[in-house]
Every structure is written in structure tokens, then in C-alpha cells.
C-alpha positions as CSV (number, residue, x, y, z in Angstrom):
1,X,14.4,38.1,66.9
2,X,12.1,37.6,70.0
3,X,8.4,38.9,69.4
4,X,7.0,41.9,70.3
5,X,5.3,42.3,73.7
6,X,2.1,43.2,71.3
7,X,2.5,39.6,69.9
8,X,3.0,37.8,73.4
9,X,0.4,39.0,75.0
10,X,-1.8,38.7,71.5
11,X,-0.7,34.8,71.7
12,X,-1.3,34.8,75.6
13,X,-5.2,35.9,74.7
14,X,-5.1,32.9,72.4
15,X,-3.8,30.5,74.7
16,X,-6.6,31.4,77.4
17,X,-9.0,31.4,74.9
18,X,-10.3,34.4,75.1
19,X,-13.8,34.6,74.3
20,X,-13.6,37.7,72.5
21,X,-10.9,36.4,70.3
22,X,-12.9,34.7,67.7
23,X,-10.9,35.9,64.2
24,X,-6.6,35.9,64.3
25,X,-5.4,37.6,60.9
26,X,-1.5,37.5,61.5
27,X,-1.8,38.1,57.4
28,X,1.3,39.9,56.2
29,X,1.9,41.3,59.6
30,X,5.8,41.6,59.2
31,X,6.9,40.9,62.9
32,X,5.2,37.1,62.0
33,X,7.2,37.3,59.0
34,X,10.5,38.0,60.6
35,X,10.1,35.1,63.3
36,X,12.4,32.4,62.7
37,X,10.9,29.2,61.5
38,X,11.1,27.9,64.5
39,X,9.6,30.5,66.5
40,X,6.7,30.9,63.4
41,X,5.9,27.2,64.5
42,X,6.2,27.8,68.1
43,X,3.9,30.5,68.0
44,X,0.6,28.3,65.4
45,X,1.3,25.5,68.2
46,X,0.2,27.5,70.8
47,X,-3.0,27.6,69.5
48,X,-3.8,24.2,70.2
49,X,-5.3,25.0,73.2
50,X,-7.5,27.5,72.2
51,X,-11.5,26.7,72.5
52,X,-12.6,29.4,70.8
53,X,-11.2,30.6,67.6
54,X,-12.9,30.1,64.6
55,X,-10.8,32.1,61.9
56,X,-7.5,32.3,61.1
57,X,-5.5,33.8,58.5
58,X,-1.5,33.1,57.8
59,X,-1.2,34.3,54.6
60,X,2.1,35.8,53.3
61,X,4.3,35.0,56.3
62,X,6.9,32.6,54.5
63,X,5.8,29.7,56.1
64,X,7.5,26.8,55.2
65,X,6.8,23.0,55.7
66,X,7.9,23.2,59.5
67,X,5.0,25.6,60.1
68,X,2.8,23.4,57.6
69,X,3.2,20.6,60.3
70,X,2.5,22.9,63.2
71,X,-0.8,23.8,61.4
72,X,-1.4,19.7,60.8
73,X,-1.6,20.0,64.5
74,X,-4.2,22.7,64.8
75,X,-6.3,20.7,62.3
76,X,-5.8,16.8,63.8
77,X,-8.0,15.2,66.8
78,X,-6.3,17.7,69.8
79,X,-6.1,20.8,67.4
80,X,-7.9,24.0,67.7
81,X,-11.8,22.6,68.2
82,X,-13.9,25.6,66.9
83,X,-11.5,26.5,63.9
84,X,-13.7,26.9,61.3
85,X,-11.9,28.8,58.6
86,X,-8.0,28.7,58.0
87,X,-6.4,30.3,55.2
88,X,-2.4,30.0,54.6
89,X,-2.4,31.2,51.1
90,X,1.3,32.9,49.7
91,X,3.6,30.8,51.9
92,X,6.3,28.4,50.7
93,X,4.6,25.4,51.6
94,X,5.4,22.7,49.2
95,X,4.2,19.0,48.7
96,X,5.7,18.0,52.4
97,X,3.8,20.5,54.1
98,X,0.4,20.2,52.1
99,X,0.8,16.4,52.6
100,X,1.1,16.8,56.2
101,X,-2.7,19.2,56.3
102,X,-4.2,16.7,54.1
103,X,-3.6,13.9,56.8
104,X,-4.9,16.2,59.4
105,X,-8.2,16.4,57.8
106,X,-8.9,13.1,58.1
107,X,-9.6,13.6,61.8
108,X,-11.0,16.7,61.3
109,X,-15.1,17.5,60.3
110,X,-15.6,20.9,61.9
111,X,-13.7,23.0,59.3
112,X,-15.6,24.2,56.8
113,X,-12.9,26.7,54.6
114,X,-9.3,25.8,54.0
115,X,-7.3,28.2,51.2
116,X,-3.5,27.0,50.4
117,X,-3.3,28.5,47.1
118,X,-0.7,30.4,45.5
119,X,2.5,28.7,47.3
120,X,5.7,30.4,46.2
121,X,7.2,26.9,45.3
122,X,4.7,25.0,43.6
123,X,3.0,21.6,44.0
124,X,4.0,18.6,41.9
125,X,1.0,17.3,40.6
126,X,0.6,13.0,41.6
């Protein structure tokens, strides 16, 4: 289903990042949920633009490896810039997708607090 006008123009503050928009906890917020995959990765790449947000919180949304990429994006050289914090804990994110944040992080040294545990399919160990 298409998102709410409450999530547009949420996402719209986001892309013009708005300066009052520091913190975004889509957590559990079932109309995230419900968004196709697609869509759920749509929506975390429209972030990349934002300047100012320094939180952000995906947990329990059934994110999957597509979305795991999207958020690779946020954390690489032309992701979010301020993101300080990012927590996508109770998703089903497996090795692929973890992989994926792991390489971002090489070009990343600004965040400071990254939480992927308790994925509902679980990581092989190497």
C-alpha cells in the first residue's frame, strides 16, 4: 500500500533537513511495517540527503537485506552526515545485509552507536 500522508510529509521534513528533526524512531510503527520491501528501502534512501539527523531507530519493521543495503547507503561516504546513532535491532536482516553495513563503516567515522541485534534469522558465525 502507498504511505500515509503523515509518513510523506514526515519523510519530506527529512529530505529538507529540517532542523528540528534531529531523532526519527519509525520503531514498530506498523504503516513502516506494512510498506513493501521496496517502498521500506525507498523510503531509508531518502534520507541520504538529510544534514541533520543524528538518531535513528528501525527496529521491528521486517526489514530485510534490500533495506540492509539501503541503510549501507546512509552509513557510506554520501550517507546521512550527522547520523550519529542507528539502531535496526528485530528485523530479518541476515549475513547479506549485515555484510553489506559492515562495508559501509569503513567509510564512515562519525557514528558513534550501531545496534543490529536480535535478527529473526540469525547470523552464521565465520
Amino acid at each position: 500500500h502507498a504511505p500515509s500522508d503523515w509518513l510523506v510529509q514526515l519523510m519530506a521534513r527529512a529530505r529538507a533537513s529540517d532542523p528540528t528533526l534531529r531523532r526519527l524512531r519509525l520503531s514498530a510503527h506498523i504503516e513502516m511495517a506494512t510498506l513493501s520491501r521496496g517502498a521500506q528501502s525507498a523510503t531509508i534512501l531518502d534520507l541520504r540527503a538529510n544534514s541533520t539527523l543524528t538518531e535513528l531507530s528501525l527496529d521491528r519493521l521486517q526489514l530485510n537485506d534490500e533495506a540492509a543495503r539501503a541503510i549501507a547507503t546512509l552509513l557510506g561516504p554520501r550517507g546521512t552526515p550527522a547520523l550519529l546513532k542507528l539502531s535496526c535491532e528485530r528485523n530479518c536482516i541476515t549475513d547479506a545485509g549485515a555484510l553489506a553495513m559492515c562495508a559501509a563503516l569503513a567509510f564512515n567515522s562519525r557514528l558513534t552507536e550501531l545496534s543490529v541485534a536480535d535478527q529473526l534469522r540469525s547470523f552464521t558465525q565465520a
